[in-house]
C-alpha positions as a printed Julia matrix, in Angstrom:
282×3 Matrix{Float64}:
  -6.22    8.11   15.01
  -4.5     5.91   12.65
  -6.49    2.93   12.23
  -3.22    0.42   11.81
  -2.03    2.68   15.68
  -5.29    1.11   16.82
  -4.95   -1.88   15.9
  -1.41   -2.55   17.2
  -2.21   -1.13   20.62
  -5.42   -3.57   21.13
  -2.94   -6.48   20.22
  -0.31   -5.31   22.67
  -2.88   -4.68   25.38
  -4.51   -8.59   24.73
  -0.87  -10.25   24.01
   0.15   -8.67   27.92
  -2.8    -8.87   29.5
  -4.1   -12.36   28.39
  -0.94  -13.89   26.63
   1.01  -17.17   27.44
   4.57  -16.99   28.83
   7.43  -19.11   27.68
   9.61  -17.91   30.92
  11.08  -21.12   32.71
  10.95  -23.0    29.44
  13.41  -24.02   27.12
  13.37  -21.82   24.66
  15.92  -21.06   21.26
  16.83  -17.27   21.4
  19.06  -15.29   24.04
  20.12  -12.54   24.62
  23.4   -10.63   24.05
  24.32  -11.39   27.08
  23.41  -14.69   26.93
  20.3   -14.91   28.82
  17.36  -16.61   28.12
  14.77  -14.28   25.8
  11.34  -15.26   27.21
   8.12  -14.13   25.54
   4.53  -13.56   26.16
   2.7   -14.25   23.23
  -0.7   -14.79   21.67
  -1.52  -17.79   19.12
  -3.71  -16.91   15.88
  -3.51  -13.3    15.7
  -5.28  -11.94   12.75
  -5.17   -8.26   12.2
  -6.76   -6.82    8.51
  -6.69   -3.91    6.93
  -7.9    -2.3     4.56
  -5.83   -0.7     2.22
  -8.46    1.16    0.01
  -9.01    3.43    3.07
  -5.92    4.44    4.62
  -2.15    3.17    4.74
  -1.53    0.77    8.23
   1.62    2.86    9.15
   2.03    3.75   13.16
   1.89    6.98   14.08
   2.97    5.68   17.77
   6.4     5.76   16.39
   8.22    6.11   12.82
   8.06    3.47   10.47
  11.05    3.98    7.82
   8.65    3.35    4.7
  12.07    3.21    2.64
  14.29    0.81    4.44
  10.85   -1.04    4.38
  10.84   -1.36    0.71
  14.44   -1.43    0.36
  14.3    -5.22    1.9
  10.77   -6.11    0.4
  12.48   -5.55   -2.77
  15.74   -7.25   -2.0
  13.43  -10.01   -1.56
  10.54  -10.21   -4.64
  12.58   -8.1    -6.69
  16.04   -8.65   -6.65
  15.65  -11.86   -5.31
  18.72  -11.88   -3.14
  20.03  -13.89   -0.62
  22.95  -11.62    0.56
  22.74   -8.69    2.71
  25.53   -6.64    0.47
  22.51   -6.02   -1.61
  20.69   -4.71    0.67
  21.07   -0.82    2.36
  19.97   -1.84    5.94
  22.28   -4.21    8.55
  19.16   -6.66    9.89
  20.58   -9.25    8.36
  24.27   -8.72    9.37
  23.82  -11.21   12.47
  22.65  -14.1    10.32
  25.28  -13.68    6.97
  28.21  -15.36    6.41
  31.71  -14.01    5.64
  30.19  -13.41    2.02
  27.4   -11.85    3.04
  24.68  -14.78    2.44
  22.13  -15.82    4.65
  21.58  -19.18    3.0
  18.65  -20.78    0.63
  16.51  -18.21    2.35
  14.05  -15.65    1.83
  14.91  -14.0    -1.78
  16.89  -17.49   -2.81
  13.62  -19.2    -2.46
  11.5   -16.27   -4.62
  14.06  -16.72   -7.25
  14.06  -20.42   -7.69
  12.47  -21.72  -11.15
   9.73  -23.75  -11.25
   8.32  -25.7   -14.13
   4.59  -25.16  -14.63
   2.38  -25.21  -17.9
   2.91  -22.14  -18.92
   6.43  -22.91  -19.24
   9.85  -22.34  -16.39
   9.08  -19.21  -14.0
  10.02  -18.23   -9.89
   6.99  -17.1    -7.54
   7.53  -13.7    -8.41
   6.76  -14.09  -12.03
   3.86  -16.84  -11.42
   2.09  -14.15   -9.48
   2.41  -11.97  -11.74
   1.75  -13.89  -14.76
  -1.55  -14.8   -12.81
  -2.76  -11.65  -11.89
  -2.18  -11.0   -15.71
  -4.19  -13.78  -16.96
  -5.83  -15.68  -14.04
  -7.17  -12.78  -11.63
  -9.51  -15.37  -10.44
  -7.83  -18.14   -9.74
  -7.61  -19.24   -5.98
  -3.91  -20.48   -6.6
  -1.95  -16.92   -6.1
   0.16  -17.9    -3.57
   4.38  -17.24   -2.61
   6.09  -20.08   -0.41
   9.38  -19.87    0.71
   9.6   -22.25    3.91
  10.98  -24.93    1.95
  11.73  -28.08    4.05
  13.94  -30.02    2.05
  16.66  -26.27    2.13
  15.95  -25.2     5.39
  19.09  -27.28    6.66
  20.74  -24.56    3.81
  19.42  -21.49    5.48
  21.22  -19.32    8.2
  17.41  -18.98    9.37
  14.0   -20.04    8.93
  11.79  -17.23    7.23
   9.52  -15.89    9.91
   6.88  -13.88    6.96
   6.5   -17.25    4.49
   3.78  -17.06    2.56
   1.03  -14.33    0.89
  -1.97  -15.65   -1.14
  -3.67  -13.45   -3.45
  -7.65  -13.26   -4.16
  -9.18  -10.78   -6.94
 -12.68   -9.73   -6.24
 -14.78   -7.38   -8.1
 -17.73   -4.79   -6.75
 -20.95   -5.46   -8.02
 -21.64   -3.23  -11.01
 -17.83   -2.36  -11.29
 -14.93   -2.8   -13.42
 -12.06   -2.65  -11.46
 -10.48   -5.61  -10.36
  -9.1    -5.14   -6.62
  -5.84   -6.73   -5.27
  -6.25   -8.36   -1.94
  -3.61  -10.44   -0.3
  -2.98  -12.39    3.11
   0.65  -12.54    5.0
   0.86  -16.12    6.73
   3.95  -15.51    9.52
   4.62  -18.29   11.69
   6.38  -15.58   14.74
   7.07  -12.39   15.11
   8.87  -10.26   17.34
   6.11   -7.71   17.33
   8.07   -4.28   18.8
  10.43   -5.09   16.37
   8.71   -5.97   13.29
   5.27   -5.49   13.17
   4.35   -2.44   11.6
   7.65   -3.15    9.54
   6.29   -6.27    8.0
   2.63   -5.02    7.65
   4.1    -1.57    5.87
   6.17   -4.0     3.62
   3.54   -6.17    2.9
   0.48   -3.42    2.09
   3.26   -1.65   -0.42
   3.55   -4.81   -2.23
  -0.11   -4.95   -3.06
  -0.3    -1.61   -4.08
   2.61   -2.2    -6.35
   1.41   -5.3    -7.99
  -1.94   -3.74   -8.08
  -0.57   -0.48   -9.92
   1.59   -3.39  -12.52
  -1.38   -5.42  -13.3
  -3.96   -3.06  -13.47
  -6.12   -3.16  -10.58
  -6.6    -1.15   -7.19
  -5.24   -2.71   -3.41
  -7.72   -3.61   -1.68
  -7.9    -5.32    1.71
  -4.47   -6.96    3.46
  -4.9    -9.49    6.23
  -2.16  -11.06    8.88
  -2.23  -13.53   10.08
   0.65  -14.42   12.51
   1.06  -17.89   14.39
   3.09  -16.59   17.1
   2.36  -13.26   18.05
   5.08  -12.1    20.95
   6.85  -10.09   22.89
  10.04  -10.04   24.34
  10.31   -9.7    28.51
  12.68   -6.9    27.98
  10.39   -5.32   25.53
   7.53   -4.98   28.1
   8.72   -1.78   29.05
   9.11   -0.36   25.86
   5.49   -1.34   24.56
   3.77   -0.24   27.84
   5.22    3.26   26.84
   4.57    2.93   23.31
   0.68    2.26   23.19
   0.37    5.11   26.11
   0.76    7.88   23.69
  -1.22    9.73   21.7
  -2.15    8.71   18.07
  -2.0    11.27   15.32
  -4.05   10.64   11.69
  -3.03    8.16    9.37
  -0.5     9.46    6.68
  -1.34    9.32    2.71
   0.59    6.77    0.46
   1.88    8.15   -2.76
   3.23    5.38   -5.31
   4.82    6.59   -8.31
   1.68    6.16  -11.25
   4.36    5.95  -14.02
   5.74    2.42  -12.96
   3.64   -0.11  -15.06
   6.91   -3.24  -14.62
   7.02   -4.2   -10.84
  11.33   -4.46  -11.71
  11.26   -0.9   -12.62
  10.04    0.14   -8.54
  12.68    1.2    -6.18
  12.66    2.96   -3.06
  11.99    6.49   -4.2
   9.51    5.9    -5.72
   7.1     5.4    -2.52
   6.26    7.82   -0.18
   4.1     8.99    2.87
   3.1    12.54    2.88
   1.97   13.82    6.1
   3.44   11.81    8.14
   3.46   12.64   11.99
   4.76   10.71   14.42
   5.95   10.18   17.85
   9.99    9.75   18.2
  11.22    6.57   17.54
  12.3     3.91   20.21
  15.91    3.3    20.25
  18.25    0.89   21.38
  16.06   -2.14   21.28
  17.34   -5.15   22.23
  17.41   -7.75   19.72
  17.21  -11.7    20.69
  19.22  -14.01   18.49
């Protein structure tokens, strides 16, 4: 069994069997048909994982590892606000007629900041500190930016990783570990997505500044799922999970701008089909 298929059915067993409902209440998102999307959701859910072992894909169903990295690069690497730059449409809903989705998510990465060491954006101060400062205990991304979020078409959900360096005793190597901070998640339709996302970006700044990934912890404020997605889940976590699948990165990339898509991969990779038609609240 796939440790990350374990830990995804233990969450959607607690979140329905011991969550909190939000049905009655006023609540933002609907429906396409204009209903009311309630939840039942868990607060403080931290799941961890541990990278060095195996890679947290589900088996339960298909993760698309490349659409995964597609966005997380749209995002850290291209630093892009608008979803013409990107392959997949799960951003149509929120772009403009231009194709922009605001001062959000990739605008935020890209933004310049002035610090010591001279002008850089969070993608380059990580970097530059994993570089230099592997033990510094101010690695950190931040893109919930109050004074823009008036500017965005909508608030980031995944805002924040923090990165800590440790060392084994009588060892070497430096290892990569990193924590996702998401204030709510729709978890059918983006868990594993986000953690897949989030695990290949350590192992790619790992691989870039010399070091090995280590462990990846996330920790999500509002863990939920939709009432129309009860169904869907309740089937999901009933099946069988196979093994875990091995994560190939491409070993010649030492510039994290130099990674695209192709060059990450799961080998072995069994699954069980993939759910379709999920509804999506807006």
């Amino acid at each position: 069994m796939s440790y990350a298929d374990k830990v995804f059915i233990d969450m959607c067993r607690d979140i329905i069997d011991h969550g909190t409902s939000t049905e009655g209440e006023k609540v933002r998102p609907v429906w396409e048909d204009g209903a009311p999307a309630y939840t039942i959701k868990k607060f403080g859910v931290i799941n961890r994982y541990d990278l060095s072992k195996e890679f947290p894909a589900l088996t339960l169903r298909r993760t698309a590892i490349k659409s995964c990295v597609d966005e997380l690069l749209w995002i850290w690497q291209k630093k892009s606000n608008n979803v013409h730059e990107l392959k997949s449409h799960i951003w149509d809903s929120w772009a403009d007629e231009t194709g922009s989705i605001g001062k959000a998510y990739g605008y935020q990465m890209g933004v310049k900041h002035q610090y010591k060491e001279g002008m850089m954006d969070q993608t380059d101060r990580v970097i530059y500190d994993l570089k230099n400062n592997p033990y510094s205990r101010r690695i950190m991304t931040n893109i919930y930016v109050h004074q823009d979020l008036h500017e965005m078409h909508l608030y980031p959900c995944a805002y924040s990783m923090t990165f800590n360096v440790t060392k084994e005793p009588g060892s070497d190597v430096l290892t990569l570990n990193g924590i996702l901070n998401q204030r709510s998640q729709d978890v059918l339709a983006a868990n594993n997505w986000n953690v897949c996302q989030y695990a290949v970006l350590i192992y790619m700044l790992a691989q870039v500044c010399g070091m090995k990934a280590g462990e990846f912890v996330h920790v999500i404020a509002d863990a939920h799922i939709y009432d129309r997605h009860i169904p869907m889940i309740e089937e999901l976590i009933s099946r069988e999970p196979y093994p875990a699948p091995t994560f190939w990165l491409n070993p010649e990339i030492t510039d994290f701008y130099d990674f695209t898509p192709d060059d990450v991969r799961l080998d072995d990779y069994q699954t069980h089909p993939q759910i379709k038609n999920i509804p999506i609240a807006v």
